[in-house]
C-alpha positions in Angstrom: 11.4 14.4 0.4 8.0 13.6 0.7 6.6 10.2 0.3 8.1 7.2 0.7 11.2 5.5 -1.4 9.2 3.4 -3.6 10.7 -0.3 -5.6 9.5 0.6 -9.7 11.7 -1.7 -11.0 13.4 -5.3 -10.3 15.3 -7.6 -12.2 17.3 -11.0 -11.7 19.3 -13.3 -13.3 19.4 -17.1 -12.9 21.1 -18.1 -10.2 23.5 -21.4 -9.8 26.1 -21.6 -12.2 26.5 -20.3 -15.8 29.6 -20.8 -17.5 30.4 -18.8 -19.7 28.8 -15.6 -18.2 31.2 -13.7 -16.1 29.5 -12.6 -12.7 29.5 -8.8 -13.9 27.5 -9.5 -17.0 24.8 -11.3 -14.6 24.4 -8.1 -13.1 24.3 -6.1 -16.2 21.5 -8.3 -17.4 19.8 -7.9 -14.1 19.8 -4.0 -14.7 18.4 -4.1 -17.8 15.7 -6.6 -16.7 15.0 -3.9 -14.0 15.1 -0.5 -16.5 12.7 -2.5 -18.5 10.4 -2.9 -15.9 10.0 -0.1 -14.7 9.9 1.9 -18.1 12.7 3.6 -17.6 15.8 4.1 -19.7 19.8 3.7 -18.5 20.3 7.5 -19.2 17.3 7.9 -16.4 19.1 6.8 -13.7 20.6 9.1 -11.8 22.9 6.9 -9.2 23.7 3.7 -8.3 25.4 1.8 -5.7 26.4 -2.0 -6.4 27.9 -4.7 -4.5 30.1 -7.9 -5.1 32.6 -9.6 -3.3 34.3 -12.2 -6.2 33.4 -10.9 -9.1 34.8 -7.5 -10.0 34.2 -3.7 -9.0 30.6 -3.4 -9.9 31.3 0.5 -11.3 32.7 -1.0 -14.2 29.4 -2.2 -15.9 28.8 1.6 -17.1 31.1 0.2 -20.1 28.3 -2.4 -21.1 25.0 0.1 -20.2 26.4 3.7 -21.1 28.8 6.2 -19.8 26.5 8.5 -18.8 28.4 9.7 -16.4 26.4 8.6 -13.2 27.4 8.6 -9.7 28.4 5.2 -9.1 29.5 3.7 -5.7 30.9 0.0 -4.7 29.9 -1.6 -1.4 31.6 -4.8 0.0 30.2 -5.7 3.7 30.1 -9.6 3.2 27.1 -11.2 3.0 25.5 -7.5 4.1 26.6 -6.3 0.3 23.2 -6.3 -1.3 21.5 -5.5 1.8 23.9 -2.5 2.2 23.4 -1.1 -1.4 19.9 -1.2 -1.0 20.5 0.9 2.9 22.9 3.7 0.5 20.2 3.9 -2.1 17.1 4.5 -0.2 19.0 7.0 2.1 20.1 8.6 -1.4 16.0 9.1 -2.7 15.7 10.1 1.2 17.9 12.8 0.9 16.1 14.5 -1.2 19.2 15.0 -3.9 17.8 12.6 -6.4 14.5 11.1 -7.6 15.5 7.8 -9.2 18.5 5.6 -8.5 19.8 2.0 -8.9 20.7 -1.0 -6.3 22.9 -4.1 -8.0 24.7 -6.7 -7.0 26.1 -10.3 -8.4 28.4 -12.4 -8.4 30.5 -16.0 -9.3 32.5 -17.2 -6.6 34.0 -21.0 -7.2 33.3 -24.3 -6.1 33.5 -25.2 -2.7 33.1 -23.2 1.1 34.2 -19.7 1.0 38.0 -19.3 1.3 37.5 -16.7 4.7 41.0 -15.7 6.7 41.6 -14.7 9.9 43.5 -11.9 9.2 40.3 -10.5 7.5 38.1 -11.0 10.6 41.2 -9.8 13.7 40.9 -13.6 14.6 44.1 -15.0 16.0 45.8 -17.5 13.2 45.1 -20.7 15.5 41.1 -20.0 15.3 41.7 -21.0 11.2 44.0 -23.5 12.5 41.4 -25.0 14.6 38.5 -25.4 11.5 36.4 -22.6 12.4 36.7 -20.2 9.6 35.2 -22.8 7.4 31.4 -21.7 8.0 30.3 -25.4 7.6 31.6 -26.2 11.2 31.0 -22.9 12.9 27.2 -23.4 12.1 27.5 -26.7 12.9 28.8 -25.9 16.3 26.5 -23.1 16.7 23.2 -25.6 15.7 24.2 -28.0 17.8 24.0 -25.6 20.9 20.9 -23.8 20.2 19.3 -27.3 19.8 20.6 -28.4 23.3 19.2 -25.1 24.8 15.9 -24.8 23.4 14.9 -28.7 22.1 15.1 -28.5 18.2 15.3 -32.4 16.4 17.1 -32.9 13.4 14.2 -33.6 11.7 12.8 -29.8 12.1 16.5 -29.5 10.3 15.2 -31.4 7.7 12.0 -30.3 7.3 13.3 -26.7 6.3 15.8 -28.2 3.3 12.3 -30.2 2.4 10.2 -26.9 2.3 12.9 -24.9 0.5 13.7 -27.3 -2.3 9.4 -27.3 -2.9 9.1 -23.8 -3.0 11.9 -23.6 -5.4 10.1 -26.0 -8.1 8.1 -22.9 -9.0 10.8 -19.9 -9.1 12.6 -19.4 -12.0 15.1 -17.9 -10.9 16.2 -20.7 -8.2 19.1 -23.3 -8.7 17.8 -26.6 -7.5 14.5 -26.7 -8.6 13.4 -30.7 -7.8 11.9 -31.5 -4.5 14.3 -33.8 -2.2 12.2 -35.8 0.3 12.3 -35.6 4.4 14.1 -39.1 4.7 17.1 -38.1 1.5 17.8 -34.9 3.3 18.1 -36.7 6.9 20.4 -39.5 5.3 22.3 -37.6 3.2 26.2 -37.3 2.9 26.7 -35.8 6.4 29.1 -32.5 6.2 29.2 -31.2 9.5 27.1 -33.1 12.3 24.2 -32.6 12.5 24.2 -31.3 8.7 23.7 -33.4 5.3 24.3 -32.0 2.5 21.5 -30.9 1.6 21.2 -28.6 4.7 23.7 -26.4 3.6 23.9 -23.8 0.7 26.6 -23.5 -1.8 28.4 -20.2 -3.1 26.9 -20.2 -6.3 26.4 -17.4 -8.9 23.9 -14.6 -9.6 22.7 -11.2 -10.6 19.6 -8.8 -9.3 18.6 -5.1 -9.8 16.3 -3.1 -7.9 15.6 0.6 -9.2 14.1 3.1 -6.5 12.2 6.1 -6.9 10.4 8.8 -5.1 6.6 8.3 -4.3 5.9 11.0 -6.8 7.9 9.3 -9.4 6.7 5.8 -8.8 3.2 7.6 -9.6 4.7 9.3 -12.7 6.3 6.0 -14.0 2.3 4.2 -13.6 4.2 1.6 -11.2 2.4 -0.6 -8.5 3.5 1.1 -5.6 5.5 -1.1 -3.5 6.6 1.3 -0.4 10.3 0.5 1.2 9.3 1.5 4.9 11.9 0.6 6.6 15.8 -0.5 5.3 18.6 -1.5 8.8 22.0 -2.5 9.1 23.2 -2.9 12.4 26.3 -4.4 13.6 27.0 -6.4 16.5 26.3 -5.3 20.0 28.4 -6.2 23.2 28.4 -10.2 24.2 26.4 -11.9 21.1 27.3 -14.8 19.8 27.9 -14.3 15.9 29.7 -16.1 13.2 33.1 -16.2 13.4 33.1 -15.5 17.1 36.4 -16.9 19.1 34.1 -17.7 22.1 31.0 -17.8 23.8 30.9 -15.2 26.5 29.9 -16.1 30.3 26.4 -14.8 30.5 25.9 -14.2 27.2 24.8 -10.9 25.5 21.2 -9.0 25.5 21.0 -8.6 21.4 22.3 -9.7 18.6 23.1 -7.6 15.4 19.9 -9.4 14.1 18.0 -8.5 16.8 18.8 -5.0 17.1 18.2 -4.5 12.9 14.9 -6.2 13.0 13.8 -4.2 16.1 14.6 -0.6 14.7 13.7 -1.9 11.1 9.4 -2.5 13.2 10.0 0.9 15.2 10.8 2.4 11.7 7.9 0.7 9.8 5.2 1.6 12.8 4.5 -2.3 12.5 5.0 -6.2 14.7 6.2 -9.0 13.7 2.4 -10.3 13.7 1.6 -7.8 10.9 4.1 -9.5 8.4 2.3 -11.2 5.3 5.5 -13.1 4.1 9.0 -13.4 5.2 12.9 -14.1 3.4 15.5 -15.0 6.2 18.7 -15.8 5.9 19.0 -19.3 5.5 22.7 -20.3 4.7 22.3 -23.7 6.5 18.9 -24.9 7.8 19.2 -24.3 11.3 19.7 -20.2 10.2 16.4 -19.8 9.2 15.4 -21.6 12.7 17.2 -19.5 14.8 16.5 -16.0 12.6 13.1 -16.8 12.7 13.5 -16.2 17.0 15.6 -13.7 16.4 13.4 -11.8 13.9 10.5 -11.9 16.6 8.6 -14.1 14.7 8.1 -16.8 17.3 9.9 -17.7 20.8 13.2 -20.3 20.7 12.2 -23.6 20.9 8.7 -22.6 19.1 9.7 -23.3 15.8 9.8 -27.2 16.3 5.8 -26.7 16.8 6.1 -24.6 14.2 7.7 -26.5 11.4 5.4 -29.7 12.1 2.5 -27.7 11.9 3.4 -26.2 8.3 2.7 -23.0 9.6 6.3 -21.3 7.2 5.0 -22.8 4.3 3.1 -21.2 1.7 -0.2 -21.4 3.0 0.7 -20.8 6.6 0.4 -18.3 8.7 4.0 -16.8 7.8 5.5 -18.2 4.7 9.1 -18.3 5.0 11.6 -17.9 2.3 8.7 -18.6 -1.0 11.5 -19.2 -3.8 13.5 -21.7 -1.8 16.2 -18.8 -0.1 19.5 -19.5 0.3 19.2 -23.4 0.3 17.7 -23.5 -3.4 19.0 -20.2 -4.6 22.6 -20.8 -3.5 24.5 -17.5 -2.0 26.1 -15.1 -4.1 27.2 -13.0 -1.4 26.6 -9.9 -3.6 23.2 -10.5 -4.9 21.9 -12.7 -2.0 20.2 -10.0 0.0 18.7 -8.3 -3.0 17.5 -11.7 -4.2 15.1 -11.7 -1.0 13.5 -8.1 -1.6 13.1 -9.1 -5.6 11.2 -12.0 -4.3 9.2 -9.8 -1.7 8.2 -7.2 -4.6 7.2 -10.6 -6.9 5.2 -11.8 -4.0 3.4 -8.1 -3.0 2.9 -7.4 -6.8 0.7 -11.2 -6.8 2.9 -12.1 -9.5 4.4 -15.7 -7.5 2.6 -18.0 -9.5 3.2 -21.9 -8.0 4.3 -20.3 -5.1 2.7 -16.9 -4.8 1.3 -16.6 -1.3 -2.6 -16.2 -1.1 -4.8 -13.7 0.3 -3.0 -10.8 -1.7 0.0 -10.1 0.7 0.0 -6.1 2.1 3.7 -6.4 4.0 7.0 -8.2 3.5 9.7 -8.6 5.4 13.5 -9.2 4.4 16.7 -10.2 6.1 20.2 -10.9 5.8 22.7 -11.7 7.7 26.7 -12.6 7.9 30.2 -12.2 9.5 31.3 -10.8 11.4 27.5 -9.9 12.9 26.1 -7.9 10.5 22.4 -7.9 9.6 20.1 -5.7 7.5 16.4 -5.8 7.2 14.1 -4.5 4.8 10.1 -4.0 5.1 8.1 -3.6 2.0 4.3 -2.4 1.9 1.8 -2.3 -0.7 
């Protein structure tokens, strides 16, 4: 193939909670948000690879947009599903077999923390026994630490839930959309010391579509071209500490999945962390977009107390971090999360952000996802 695999179309549905509307029909109305877009017609497509993890086999929505007979494949990687979909499709333009091809993922898990068993993760019954497969105290735990090591406050906690519920006032497609001041977050309904409620996401609900295309197509379909240069998913290396880890290891490890992903996903792009315009990172709790922001390259840990004082993630700053509120404002549903932040990242590099488009007409855009048991994947979009 020459070219790059080029983003011509993207769609989304609301996310939060919307009764009625089963978790497979948000993705079905994501995908026709996205064929629209991009000009194209259901029939046009000629794969696709979808992910959920509560809400159904995403295959079956060729009964509600045609059978067509298209190559259609499920992925389930936790909270990697989206970002994984996106990994199979661009290595399908890649390949050189097809020209056009669809990413999708949704879906509506209930109330409350995610229901996670040991059994699914090779962890020992008494590690559920002792709390920690409820992800509210293993973050908690693992916040806690990194703040002892490199001398984050609470406050910089805060200040994150503050910036994310602002940013979300001007996305449509976020869930909690009023601003929550520095002092409600901090005194808020503690869940897991040192987080309030308002520090953590929920599960929530939602749908998003992403159609890819060859260069040459992209060009044919009139497009902006918004170039996909680099797609990772790694997996954990020796001796990092990830989610759902039993222990901490003496010495500690070299990488982590995160690490390793954003690393090969610069090499791959030709690109630093310095050239990034605008950034999504996984922010399930507030101190995960502290630490990934480290961990992504972006600045040294311990910087980003300096750096969250300063406003330099907002907006305006020098890297705007997570524009439509992430995680925090968006909720998580684990299949469309990840594809949530590269809709967002082709809104933001197509100038079309509105209240909280970022100036200066952004050239780069960086993605990245992450969940158990170590699994990242990052995405680098050009213009």
């Amino acid at each position: 193939m020459s070219g790059d695999v080029c983003i011509v179309g993207v769609g989304i549905h609301p996310f939060g909670r919307t009764d009625g509307v089963s978790g497979l029909d948000q993705g079905v109305f994501a995908v026709r948000q996205a064929l629209a877009d991009a000009g194209v017609e259901w029939a046009d497509i000629q794969f696709a690879y979808g992910g959920s993890d509560a809400a159904g086999n995403p295959d079956t929505m060729v009964e509600r947009l045609g059978l067509t007979g298209v190559q259609f494949i499920n992925v389930r990687n936790g909270c990697a599903a989206g970002g994984s979909a996106l990994f199979s499709a661009q290595m399908a333009i890649k390949s050189g077999e097809f020209e056009i091809g669809l990413a999708v993922g949704f879906d509506k898990h209930p109330r409350g923390a995610f229901n996670a068993l040991p059994s699914e993760y090779n962890l020992p019954e008494w590690y559920g026994d002792a709390g920690y497969m409820v992800t509210t105290q293993f973050f908690a735990n693992k916040i806690m630490r990194y703040m002892h090591l490199h001398g984050i406050s609470r406050t910089t906690l805060g200040r994150v839930a503050e910036k994310a519920f602002r940013n979300a006032v001007h996305a449509p497609h976020a869930w909690r959309r009023e601003p929550v001041s520095l002092d409600d977050i901090l005194e808020g309904a503690m869940v897991s010391d040192p987080y309030s409620k308002y520090m953590f996401c929920s599960p929530a609900e939602g749908g998003v579509a992403l159609i890819l295309a060859t260069e040459k197509k992209a060009r044919e379909l009139g497009k902006p071209i918004v170039r996909l240069k680099a797609a990772t998913m790694r997996t954990r290396p020796p001796k990092s500490f990830e989610v759902f880890a039993p222990s901490v290891d003496i010495g500690g490890g070299t990488a982590t999945a995160t690490q390793i992903a954003s690393a090969d996903a610069f090499r791959m792009a030709g690109i630093g962390p310095e050239d990034i315009a605008v950034a999504q990172l996984q922010d399930t709790e507030c101190g995960a977009e502290i630490m990934h922001m480290a961990e992504n390259g972006f600045c040294k840990d311990g910087e980003q107390e300096r750096w969250l004082a300063e406003g330099l993630t907002e907006i305006g700053g020098r890297l705007p971090v997570n524009t439509d509120g992430g995680c925090l404002a968006c909720g998580e549903p684990i299949g469309a999360s990840g594809l949530r932040q590269v809709y967002e990242n082709v809104v933001q590099l197509r100038g079309d952000g509105g209240g909280r488009q970022v100036p200066g007409a952004p050239k780069t855009a960086y993605s990245h996802v992450y969940g158990a048991p170590g699994v990242s994947a990052v995405t680098i979009l050009e213009r």
